[in-house]
C-alpha positions in Angstrom: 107.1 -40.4 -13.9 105.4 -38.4 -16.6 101.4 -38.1 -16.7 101.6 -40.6 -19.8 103.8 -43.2 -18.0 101.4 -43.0 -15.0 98.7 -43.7 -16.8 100.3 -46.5 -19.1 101.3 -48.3 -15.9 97.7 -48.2 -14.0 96.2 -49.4 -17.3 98.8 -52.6 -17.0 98.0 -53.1 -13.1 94.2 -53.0 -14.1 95.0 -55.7 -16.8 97.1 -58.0 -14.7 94.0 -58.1 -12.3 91.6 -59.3 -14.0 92.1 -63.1 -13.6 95.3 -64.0 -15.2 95.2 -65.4 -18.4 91.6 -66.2 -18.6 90.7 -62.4 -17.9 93.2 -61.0 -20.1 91.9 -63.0 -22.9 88.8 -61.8 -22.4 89.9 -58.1 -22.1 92.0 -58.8 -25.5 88.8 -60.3 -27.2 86.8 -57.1 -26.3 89.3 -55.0 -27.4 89.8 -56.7 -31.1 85.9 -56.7 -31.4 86.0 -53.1 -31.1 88.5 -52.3 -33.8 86.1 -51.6 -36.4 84.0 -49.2 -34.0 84.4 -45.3 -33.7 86.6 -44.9 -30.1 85.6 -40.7 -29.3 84.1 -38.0 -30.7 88.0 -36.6 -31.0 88.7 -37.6 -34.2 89.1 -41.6 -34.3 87.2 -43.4 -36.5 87.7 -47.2 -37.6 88.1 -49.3 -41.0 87.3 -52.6 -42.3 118.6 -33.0 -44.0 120.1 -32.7 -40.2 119.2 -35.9 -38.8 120.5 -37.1 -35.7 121.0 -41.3 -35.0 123.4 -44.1 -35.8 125.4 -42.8 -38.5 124.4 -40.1 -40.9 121.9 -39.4 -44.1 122.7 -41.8 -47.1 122.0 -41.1 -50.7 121.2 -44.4 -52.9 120.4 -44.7 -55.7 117.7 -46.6 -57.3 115.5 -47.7 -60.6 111.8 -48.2 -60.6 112.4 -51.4 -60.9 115.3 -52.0 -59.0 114.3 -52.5 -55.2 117.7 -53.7 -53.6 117.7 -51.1 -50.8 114.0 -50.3 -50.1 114.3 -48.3 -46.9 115.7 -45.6 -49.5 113.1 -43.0 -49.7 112.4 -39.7 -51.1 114.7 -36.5 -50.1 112.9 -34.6 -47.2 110.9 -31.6 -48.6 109.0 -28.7 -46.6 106.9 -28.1 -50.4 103.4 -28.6 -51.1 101.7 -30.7 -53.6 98.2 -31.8 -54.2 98.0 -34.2 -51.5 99.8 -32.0 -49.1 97.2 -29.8 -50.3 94.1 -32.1 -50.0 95.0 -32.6 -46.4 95.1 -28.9 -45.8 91.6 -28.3 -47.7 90.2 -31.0 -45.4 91.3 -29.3 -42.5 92.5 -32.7 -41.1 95.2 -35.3 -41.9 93.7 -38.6 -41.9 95.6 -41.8 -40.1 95.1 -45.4 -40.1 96.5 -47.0 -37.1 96.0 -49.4 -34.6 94.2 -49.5 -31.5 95.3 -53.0 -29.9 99.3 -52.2 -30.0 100.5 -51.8 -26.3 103.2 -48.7 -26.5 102.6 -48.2 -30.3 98.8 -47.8 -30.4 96.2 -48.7 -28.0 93.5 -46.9 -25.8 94.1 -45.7 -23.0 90.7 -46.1 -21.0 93.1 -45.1 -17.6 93.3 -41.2 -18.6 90.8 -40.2 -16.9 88.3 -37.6 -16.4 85.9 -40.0 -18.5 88.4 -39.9 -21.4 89.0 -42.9 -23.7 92.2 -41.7 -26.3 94.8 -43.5 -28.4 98.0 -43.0 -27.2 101.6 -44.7 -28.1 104.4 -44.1 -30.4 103.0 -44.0 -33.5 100.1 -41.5 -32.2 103.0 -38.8 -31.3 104.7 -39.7 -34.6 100.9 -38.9 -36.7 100.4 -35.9 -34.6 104.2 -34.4 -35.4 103.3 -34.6 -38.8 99.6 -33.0 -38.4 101.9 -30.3 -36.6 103.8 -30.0 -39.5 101.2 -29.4 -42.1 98.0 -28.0 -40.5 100.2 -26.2 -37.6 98.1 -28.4 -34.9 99.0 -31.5 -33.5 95.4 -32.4 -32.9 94.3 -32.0 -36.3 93.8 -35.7 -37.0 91.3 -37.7 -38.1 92.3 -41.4 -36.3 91.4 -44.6 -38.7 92.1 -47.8 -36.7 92.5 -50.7 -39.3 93.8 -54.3 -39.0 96.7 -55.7 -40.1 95.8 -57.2 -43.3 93.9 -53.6 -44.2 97.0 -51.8 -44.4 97.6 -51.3 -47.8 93.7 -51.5 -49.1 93.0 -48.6 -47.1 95.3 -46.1 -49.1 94.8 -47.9 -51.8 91.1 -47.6 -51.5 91.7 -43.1 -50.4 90.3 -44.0 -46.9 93.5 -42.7 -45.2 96.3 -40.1 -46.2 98.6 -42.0 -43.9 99.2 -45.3 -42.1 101.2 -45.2 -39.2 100.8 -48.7 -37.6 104.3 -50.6 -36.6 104.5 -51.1 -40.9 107.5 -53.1 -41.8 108.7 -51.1 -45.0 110.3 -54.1 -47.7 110.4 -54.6 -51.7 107.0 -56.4 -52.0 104.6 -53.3 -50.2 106.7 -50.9 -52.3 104.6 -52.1 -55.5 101.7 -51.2 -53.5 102.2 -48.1 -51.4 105.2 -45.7 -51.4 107.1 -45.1 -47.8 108.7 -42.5 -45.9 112.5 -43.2 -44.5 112.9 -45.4 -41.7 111.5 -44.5 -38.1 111.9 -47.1 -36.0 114.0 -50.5 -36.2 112.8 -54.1 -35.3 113.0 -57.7 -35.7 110.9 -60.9 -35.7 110.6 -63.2 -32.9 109.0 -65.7 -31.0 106.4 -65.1 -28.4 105.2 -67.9 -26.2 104.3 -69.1 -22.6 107.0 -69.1 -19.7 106.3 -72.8 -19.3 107.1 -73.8 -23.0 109.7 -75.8 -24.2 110.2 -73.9 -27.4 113.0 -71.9 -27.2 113.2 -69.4 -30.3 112.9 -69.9 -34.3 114.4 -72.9 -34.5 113.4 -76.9 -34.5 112.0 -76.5 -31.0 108.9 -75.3 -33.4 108.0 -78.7 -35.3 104.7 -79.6 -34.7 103.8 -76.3 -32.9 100.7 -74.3 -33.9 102.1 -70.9 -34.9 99.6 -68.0 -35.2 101.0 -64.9 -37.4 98.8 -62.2 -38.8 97.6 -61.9 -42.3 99.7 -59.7 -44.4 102.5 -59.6 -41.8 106.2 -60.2 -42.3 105.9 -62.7 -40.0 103.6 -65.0 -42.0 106.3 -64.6 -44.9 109.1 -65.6 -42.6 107.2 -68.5 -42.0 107.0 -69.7 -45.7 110.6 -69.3 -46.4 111.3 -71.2 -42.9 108.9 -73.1 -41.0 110.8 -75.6 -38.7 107.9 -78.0 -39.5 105.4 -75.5 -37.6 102.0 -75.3 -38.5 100.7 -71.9 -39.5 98.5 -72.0 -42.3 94.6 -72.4 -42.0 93.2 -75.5 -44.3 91.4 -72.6 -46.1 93.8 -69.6 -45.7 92.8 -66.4 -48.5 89.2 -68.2 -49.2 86.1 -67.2 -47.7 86.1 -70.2 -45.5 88.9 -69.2 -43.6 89.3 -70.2 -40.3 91.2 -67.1 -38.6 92.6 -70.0 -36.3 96.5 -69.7 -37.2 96.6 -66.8 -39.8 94.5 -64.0 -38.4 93.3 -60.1 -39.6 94.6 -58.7 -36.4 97.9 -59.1 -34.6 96.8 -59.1 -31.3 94.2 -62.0 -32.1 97.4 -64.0 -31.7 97.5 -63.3 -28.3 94.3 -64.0 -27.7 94.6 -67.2 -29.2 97.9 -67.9 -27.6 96.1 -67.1 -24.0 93.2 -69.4 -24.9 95.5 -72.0 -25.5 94.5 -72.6 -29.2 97.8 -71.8 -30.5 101.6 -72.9 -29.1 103.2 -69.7 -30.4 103.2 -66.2 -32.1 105.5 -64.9 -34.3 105.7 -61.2 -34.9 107.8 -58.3 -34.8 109.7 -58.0 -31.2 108.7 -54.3 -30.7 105.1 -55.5 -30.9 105.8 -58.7 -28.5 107.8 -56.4 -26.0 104.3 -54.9 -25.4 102.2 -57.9 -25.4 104.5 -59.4 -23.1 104.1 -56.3 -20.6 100.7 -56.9 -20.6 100.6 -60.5 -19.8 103.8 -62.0 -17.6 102.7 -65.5 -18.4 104.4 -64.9 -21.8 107.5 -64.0 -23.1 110.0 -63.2 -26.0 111.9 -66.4 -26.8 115.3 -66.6 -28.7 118.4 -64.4 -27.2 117.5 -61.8 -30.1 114.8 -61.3 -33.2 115.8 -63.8 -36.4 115.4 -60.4 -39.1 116.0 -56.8 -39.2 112.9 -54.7 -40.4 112.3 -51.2 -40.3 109.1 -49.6 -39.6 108.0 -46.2 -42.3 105.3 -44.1 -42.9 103.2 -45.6 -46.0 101.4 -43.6 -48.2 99.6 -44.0 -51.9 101.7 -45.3 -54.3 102.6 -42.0 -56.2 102.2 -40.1 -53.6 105.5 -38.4 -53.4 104.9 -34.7 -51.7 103.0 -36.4 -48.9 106.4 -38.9 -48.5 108.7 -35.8 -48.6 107.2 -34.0 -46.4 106.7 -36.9 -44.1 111.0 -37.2 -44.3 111.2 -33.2 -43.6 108.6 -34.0 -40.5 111.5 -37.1 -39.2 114.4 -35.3 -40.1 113.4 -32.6 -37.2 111.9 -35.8 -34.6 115.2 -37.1 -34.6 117.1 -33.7 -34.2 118.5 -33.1 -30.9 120.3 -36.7 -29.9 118.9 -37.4 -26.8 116.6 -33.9 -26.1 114.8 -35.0 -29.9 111.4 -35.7 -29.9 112.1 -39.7 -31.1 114.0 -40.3 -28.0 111.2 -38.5 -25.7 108.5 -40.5 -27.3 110.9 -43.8 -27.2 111.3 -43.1 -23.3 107.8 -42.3 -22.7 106.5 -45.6 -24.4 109.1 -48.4 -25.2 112.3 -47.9 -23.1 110.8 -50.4 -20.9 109.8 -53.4 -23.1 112.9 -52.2 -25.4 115.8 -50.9 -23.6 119.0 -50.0 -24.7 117.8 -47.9 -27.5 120.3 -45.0 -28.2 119.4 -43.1 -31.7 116.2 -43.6 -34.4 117.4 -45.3 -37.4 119.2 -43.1 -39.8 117.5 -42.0 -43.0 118.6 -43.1 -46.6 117.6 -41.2 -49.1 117.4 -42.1 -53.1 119.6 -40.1 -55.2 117.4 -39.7 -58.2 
């Protein structure tokens, strides 16, 4: 067992011990309050073509307005630019990602020696691509963000990069512009041992459903609801109640621990992790209702930063199972998500 894995599992022992549901709750709470706080004096501070995998490289084409493939993405590039060249001005890429993500993003207060860092797949992902740019995998400035501060944050030039379990689809690419795919998933149904619901389907009607704002999840929900409720009475106001649709994912759990909610919907490779945490819960449904693919999101426009993202994955996933996506998969998610042979492969645009 690696350093990292020893560590990851004394922090889960630690959780499971502190009271069962009740104490993990608690824990969860603590830990969402702290999102918008700085974590270390290391860099973290907080906010409101030879690929290996599953097939090889494809080249689609696509219009500006024509979004009917939208994990195509820009060819990989090793060139500069200006934002490629902001970053290296700076001295430091800058990435918004998430602190409360069990495997993907989260703080590992168990590393000891007094230290308190963020750790997870998407943290070896942002510092591969520091790596590639500034020649230092440390060279990162961490922003952790919520959910439904995603986009405003590169919108708003807070963040080069956002690296946080981002589900890439038509919609976001109006908003922000996204490297090829990195990691595939699927919503799904999170919910107590003991419940009788028993995936997305009619075992939902008249369950409370808690999804996160600006979250896939919350749109699957619209187009099919199963007579669940998951809106607030004052959902996008400023009276909004965070009950059912909240900023941060993990609020779900804590809701779904305090018993306020019947369910949580989100993406599986998020519930995996949650459910690790807690063994009360678990994943419902034999497998997740969609397929969604996770990318790298940068400012709309910002196409040297994407290429050079793409040139940064095309060399994680090289190697088959020596590349540095499958080291990072078995270090973090074999265990929640096994059976994980290759990344996703890239598609590129052809104009």
């Amino acid at each position: 067992m690696t350093r990292k894995r020893a560590g990851r599992w004394s922090a889960r022992r630690r959780l499971r011990g502190w009271g069962g549901v009740t104490g993990m709750a608690a824990a969860c709470a603590v830990t969402a309050a702290l999102t918008l706080l700085p974590l270390s004096r290391g860099g973290t501070e907080a906010l409101g073509g030879d690929a290996a995998g599953p097939g090889t490289a494809q080249a689609v084409q696509i219009r500006a307005d024509d979004c009917t493939d939208p994990e195509a993405s820009l060819p990989p590039s090793s060139g500069s630019g200006p934002n490629i060249e902001k970053i290296k001005k700076r001295g430091k890429l800058i990435a918004g990602v998430d602190q409360n993500s069990f495997s993907w993003g989260y703080r590992n207060t168990a590393a000891g020696e007094g230290k308190d860092k963020l750790e997870g797949f998407d943290i070896d992902l942002v510092r591969a691509i520091a790596e590639n740019i500034l020649g230092d995998r440390d060279a990162v400035i961490f922003r952790t963000i919520p959910t439904n501060q995603r986009i405003a944050a590169l919108e708003n030039d807070k963040v080069d990069v956002v690296v946080r379990t981002m589900t890439i689809n038509c919609s976001r690419l109006k908003q922000v512009s996204f490297s090829t795919a990195y990691f595939q998933a699927g919503q799904q149904v999170l919910a107590p041992k003991v419940s009788t619901i028993t995936g997305f389907d009619k075992s939902l009607t008249g369950k409370r459903v808690c999804t996160a704002e600006g979250s896939t999840a919350y749109e699957a929900l619209e187009k099919q609801s199963f007579g669940a409720v998951f809106k607030d009475p004052h959902d996008g106001t400023e009276a909004d109640e965070d009950q059912l649709t909240v900023p941060n994912q993990l609020d779900c759990l804590v809701r779904l621990q305090l018993g306020e909610v019947d369910a949580v919907v989100t993406d599986n490779a998020l519930a995996a992790g949650q459910a690790a945490q807690d063994p009360a819960v678990e994943l419902k449904g034999d497998k997740p209702f969609t397929t969604e693919y996770y990318g790298v999101a940068a400012k709309l426009g910002a196409d040297d930063l994407v290429a050079r993202v793409n040139q940064v994955l095309v060399d994680y996933r090289r190697g088959g199972e020596d590349s540095r996506w499958m080291q990072s998969y078995r270090n973090w998610l074999e265990d929640g998500l096994p059976g994980i042979t290759a990344p996703p492969a890239p598609k590129y645009r052809s104009n």
